[in-house]
Each structure stands twice: as C-alpha cells, then as structure tokens.
C-alpha positions as CSV (number, residue, x, y, z in Angstrom):
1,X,-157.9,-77.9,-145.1
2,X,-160.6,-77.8,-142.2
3,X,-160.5,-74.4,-140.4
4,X,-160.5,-76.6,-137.2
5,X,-157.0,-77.6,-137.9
6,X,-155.8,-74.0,-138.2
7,X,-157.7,-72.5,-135.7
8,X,-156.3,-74.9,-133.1
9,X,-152.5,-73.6,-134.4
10,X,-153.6,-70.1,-134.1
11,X,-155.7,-70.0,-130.3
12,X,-152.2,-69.3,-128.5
13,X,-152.3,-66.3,-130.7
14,X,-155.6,-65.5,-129.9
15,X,-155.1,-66.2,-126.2
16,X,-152.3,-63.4,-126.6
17,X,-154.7,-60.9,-128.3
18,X,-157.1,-61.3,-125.7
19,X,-155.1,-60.7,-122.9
20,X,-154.4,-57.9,-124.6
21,X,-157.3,-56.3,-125.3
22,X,-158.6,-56.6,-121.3
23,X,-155.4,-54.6,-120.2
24,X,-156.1,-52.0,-123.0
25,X,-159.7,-52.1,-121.2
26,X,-158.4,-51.3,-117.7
27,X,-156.4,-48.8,-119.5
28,X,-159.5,-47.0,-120.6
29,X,-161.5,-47.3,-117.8
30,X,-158.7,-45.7,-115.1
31,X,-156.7,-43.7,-117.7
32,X,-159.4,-43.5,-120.9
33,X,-159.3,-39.6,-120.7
34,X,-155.3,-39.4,-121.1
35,X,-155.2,-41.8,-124.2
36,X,-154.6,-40.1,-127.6
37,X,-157.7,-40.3,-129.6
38,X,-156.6,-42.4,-132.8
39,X,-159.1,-41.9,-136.0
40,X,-160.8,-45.1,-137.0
41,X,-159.3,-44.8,-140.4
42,X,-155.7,-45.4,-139.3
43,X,-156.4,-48.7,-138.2
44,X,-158.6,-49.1,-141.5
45,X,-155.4,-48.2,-143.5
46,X,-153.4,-50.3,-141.5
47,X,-155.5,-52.9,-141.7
48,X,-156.0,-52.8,-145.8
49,X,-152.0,-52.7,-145.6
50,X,-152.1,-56.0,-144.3
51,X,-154.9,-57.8,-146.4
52,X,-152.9,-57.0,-149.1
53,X,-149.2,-58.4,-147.5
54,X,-151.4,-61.5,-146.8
55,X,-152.7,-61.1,-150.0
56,X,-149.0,-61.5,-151.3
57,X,-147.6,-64.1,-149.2
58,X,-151.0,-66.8,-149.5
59,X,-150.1,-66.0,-153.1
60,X,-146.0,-67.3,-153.1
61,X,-147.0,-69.8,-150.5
62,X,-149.8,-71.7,-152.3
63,X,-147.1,-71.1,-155.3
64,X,-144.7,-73.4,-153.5
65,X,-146.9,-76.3,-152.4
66,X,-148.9,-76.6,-156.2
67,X,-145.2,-76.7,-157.7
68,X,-144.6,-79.5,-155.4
69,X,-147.4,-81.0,-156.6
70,X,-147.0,-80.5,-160.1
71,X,-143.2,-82.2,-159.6
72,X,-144.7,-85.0,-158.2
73,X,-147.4,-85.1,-160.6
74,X,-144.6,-85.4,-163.3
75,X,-142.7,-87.9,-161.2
76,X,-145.9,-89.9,-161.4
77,X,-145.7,-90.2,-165.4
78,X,-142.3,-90.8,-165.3
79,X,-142.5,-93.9,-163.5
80,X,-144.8,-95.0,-165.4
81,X,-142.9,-94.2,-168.9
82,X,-139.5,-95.6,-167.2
83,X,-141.0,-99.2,-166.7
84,X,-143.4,-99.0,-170.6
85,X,-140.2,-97.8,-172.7
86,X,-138.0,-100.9,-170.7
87,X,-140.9,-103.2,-171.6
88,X,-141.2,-102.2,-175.2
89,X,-137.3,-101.4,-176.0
90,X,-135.8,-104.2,-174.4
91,X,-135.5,-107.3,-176.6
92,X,-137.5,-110.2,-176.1
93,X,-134.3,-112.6,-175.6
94,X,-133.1,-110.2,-172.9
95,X,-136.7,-109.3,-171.0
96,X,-136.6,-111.2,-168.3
97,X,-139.0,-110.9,-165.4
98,X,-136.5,-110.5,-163.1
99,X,-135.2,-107.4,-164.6
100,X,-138.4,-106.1,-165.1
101,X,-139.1,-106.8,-161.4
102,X,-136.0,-105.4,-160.3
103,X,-136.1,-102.0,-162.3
104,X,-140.1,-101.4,-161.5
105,X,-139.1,-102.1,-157.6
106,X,-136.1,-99.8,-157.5
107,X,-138.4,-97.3,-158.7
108,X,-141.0,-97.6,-156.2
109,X,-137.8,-97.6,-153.7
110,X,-137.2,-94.0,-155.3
111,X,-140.8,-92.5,-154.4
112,X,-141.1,-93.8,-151.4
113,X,-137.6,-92.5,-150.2
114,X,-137.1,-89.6,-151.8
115,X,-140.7,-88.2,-150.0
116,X,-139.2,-89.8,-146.7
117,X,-135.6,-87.8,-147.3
118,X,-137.7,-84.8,-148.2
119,X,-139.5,-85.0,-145.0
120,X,-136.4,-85.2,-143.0
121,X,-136.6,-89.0,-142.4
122,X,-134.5,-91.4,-143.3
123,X,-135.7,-93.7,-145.9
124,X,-133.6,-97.0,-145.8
125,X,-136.8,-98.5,-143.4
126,X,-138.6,-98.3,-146.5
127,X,-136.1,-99.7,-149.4
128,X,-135.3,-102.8,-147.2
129,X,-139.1,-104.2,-148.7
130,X,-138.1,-103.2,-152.6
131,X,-134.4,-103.8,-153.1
132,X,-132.0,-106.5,-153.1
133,X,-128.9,-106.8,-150.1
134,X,-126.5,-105.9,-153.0
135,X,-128.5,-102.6,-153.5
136,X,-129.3,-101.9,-150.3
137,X,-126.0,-101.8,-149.4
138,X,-124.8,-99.5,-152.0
139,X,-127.4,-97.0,-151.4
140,X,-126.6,-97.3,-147.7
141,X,-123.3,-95.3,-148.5
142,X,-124.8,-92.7,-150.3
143,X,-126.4,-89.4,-148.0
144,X,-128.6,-88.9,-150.9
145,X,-130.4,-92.4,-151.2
146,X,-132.3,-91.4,-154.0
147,X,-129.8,-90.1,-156.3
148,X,-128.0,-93.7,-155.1
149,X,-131.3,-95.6,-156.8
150,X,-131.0,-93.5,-160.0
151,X,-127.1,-94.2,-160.6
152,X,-128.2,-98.1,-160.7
153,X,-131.1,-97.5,-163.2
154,X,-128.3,-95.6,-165.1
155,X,-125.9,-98.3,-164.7
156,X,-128.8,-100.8,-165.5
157,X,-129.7,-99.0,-169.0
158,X,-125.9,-98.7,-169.9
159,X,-125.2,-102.4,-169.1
160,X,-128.3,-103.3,-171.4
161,X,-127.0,-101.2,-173.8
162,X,-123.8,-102.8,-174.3
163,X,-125.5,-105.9,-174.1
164,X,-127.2,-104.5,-177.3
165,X,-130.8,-105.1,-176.0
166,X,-131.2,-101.6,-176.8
167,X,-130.2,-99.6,-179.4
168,X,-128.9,-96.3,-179.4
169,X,-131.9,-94.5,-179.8
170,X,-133.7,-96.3,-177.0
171,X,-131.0,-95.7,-174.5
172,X,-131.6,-92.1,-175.6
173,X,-135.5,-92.5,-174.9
174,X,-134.7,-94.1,-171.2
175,X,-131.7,-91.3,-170.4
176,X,-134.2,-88.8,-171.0
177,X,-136.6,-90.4,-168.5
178,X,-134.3,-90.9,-166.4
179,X,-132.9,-87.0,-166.8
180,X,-136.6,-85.8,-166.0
181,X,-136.8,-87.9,-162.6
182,X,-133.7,-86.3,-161.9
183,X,-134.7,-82.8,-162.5
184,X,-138.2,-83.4,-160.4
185,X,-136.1,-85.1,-157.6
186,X,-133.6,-81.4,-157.7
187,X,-137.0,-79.4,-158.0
188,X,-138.4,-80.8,-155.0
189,X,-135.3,-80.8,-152.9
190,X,-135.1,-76.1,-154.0
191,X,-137.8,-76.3,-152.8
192,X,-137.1,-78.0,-149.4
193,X,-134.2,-76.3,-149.1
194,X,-135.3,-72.5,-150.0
195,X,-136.9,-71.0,-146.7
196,X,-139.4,-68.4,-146.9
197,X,-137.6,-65.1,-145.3
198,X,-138.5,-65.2,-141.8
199,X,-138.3,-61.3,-141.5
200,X,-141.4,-61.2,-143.6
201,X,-143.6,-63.0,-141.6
202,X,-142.3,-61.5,-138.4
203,X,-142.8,-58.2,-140.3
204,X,-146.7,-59.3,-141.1
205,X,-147.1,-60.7,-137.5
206,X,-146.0,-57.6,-135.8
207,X,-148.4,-55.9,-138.4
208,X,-151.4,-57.7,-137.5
209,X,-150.8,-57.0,-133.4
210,X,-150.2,-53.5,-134.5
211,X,-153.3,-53.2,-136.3
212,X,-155.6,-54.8,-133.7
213,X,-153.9,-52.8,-131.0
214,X,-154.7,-49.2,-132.9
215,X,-158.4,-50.3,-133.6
216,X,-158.8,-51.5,-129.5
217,X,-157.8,-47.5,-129.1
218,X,-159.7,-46.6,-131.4
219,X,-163.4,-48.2,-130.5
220,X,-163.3,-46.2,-127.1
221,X,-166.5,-45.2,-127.7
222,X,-167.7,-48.7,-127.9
223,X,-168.6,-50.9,-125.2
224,X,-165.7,-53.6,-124.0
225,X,-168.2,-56.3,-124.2
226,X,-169.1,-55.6,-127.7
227,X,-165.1,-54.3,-128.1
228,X,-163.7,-57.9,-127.3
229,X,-166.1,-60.3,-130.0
230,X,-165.0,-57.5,-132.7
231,X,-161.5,-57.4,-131.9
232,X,-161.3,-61.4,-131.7
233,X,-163.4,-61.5,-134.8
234,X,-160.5,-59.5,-137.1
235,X,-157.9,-61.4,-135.4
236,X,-159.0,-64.9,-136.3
237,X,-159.5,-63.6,-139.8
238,X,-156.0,-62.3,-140.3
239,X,-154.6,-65.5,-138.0
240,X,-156.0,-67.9,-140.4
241,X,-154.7,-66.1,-143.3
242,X,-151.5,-65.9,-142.0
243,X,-150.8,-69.2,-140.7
244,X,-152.7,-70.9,-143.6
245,X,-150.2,-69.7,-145.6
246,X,-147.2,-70.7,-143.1
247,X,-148.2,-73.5,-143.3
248,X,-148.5,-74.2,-147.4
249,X,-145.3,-72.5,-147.3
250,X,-143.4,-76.0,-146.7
251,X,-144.6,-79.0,-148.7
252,X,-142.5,-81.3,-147.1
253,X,-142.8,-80.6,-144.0
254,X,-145.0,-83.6,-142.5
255,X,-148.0,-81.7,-141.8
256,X,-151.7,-82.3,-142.9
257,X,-150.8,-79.6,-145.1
258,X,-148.3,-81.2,-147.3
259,X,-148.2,-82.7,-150.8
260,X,-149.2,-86.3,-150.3
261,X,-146.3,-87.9,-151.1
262,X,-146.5,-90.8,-149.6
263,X,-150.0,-91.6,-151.2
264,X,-148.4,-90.7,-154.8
265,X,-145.7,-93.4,-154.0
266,X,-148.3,-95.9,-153.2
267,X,-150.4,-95.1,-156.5
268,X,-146.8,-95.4,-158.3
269,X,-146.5,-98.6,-156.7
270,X,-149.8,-99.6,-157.7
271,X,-149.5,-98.9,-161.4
272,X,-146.0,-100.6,-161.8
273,X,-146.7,-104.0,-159.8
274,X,-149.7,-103.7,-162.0
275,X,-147.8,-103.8,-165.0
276,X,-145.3,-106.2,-164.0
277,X,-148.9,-108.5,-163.4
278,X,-148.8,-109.4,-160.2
279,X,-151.4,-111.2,-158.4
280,X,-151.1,-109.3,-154.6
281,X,-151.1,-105.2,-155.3
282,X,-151.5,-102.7,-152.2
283,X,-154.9,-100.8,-151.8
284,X,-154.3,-97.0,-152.3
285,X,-153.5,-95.0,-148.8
286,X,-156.7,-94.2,-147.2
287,X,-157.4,-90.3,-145.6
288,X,-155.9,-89.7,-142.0
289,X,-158.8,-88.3,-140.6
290,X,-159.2,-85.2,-143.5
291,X,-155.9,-85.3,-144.7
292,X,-153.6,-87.5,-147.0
293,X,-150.1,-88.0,-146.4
C-alpha cells in the first residue's frame, strides 16, 4: 500500500492538527507564563500508550484482511477440485460437455458474485454472462445469490447421483467440496458482517490528539517554527498507523485496500475454462494504478 494513498486519507487530519498547534502558539506567546508547565515525560508515556494501542489494533486488523485472503485462497482450490472430481467421477456415458460447461460456469458465477455481494453490490450484472435464463431466474429470487448457485450444484450432484453416474462415495467427495465452498462463502460474509468496535478507534483517535496536544505544551521552550515540523512529524506517524489499520480493517470494503476478489474470480475463471479447453480464455485482471481489485 503506497503511503501516498494514506496520507491523502489522513491530510484533513493533519489540517486539524495544525490549526491546532498555531492557536496553542498564540496561547503561548500572549498567555505562555499562565500555562501549567507539563514534564516532557507525560506526553512520552502517553505517547508509548498509544504505539502500543496501535500496536494492538494494526495487529487484529491485518488479522481480518489475511483471513480473507486465506478464505479466498481456499475458495480458489476448491473450484478447481469441484470441476477435476466431476471430470474424473462422472461416467463417461453421462460426461457431456454441456454439463461440464454448465457446472464450471456456475462456478465462476459464484466468485464473481459472491465478491460483488460482499462488496455491497449486487451481482446479477455479472451472472447474466455465465448462466442460463432458467438459472438466472431462480437465483433472481434468492437475496443471497450465491447460496442460490450452490443449491443448483447440490441439486446437480444429487440428480447425477440418482442417475447413478456417481457412486455413493463420489457424491460424498463432491458434498464435501461443495460443504468447504460453503463454509468459505459464511467465513467471508463474519467477516463482512462483524464491525470493528467503533469506541476503540474513537478511544485511539482522541488519544493521539491528546498526546500531540500535551507534547505542543510541553516544547514551550522550543521555538514554534521548529515546534510545528516536530509536532506534524508524530502526527503523520501515528495517522498512518491508525488509518492503515482502518483501513485493513474491512476486506470487502471496495478500497485499494481490499482482498482482490475480483482478480481471484478472474484467475478461477481462467483455470476452469481452461479445463473445460476452450479456445477464447480472459487475460488475468491487470493493477489499477498500484492496486488489484
């Protein structure tokens, strides 16, 4: 993540500070005399209080956005697995490219919407180009269209089963694939749906004014054109920190910061149309500008 994308975020915050620190200027200059002196260790303490709260909350947020990653990772193999085991369990009389086609695009349908649903938009855009009017429409009733897509794969693998193209065992194999997706697809949607308490990093915001507010007391001895660089110095240090890990807090969120799920879709996509052996296959996403998305 280029500091130039944070810092941008974080200059109203600055803009604040700064204004700041000038009227604590004109305080010293016509009442500088009346102000309590404050130790430069109290804003040192302070200020070693809040590395370590930062400390703490860069830690659960980068927590957050690499579990996203790793469910997608997982969601990545599964895909995969879902179209090898239908290749290699299905029996030859009942392998049909079409149902090949059909299972391999629903899947790609599922990445591609369940990263839009994740990012609060809505995905049916997207799986008018890999389903069929008959599926379309049924995930069209659903709210969730992604669990929609995984009922038909389930109804799929059962029809095949009684048509005895599997065998028990296989159906087995592909219900387990099937229950992974499903548990990655839940994963990802806690973690959508849990917010990061909001007191805490109200708590470490007021902190961080409070600490730069003490230590402008404190360098009275100190001229204010040396005072301002210093002070605007520790803010941008604990700013970045703080809104860095903002930030990371949300994966899904549709920020340069999040997981790349749309990119992972189109590598799925990739790999199974590659499998299936077609002849026209999409190019991976290129970066926007420094980011994937």
């Amino acid at each position: 993540m280029p500091p130039s994308f944070i810092l941008r975020q974080i200059l109203p915050d600055v803009a604040v500070l700064l204004i700041i620190s000038v009227i604590f200027q004109v305080l010293k200059v016509f009442v500088g005399p009346y102000l309590p002196p404050i130790p430069l260790s109290l804003p040192s303490i302070l200020g070693g209080s809040i590395s370590l709260l930062l400390a703490f909350t860069l830690s659960q947020s980068y927590d957050r956005w690499w579990e996203a990653r790793k469910v997608w990772g997982a969601i990545v193999n599964d895909s995969r697995t879902l179209l090898l085991q239908v290749r290699s369990f299905v029996k030859a009389d009942h392998l049909t490219p079409a149902l090949l086609r059909g299972l391999a695009y629903r899947q790609m349908a599922w990445c591609y919407g369940l990263g839009e649903a994740l990012r609060g938009q809505d995905p049916m855009a997207t799986l008018v180009r890999y389903l069929p009017a008959q599926e379309l429409a049924y995930a069209g009733q659903h709210a969730n269209k992604p669990l929609a897509l995984l009922a038909l794969h389930t109804q799929q693998i059962k029809t095949l089963y009684e048509q005895e193209a599997i065998n028990p065992f296989q159906q087995v194999q592909l219900d387990a694939t099937l229950v992974r997706l499903c548990d990655a697809m839940g994963r990802a949607e806690r973690i959508k749906s849990t917010v990061f308490p909001t007191n805490y990093r109200r708590l470490v915001h007021f902190l961080i004014y409070l600490f730069l507010g003490t230590l402008s007391l404190s360098l009275v001895e100190i001229n204010g054109l040396w005072e301002l660089p210093i002070l605007l110095m520790f803010a941008v240090t604990f700013f970045l920190v703080e809104r860095t890990a903002r930030y990371m807090q949300d994966p899904f969120s549709d920020l340069p910061t999040d997981t790349p799920v749309t990119a992972i879709a189109r590598t799925v996509e990739i790999n199974l149309r590659q499998l299936l052996e077609e002849d026209e296959v999409p190019a991976p996403l290129p970066a926007e500008a420094f980011y994937l998305m």
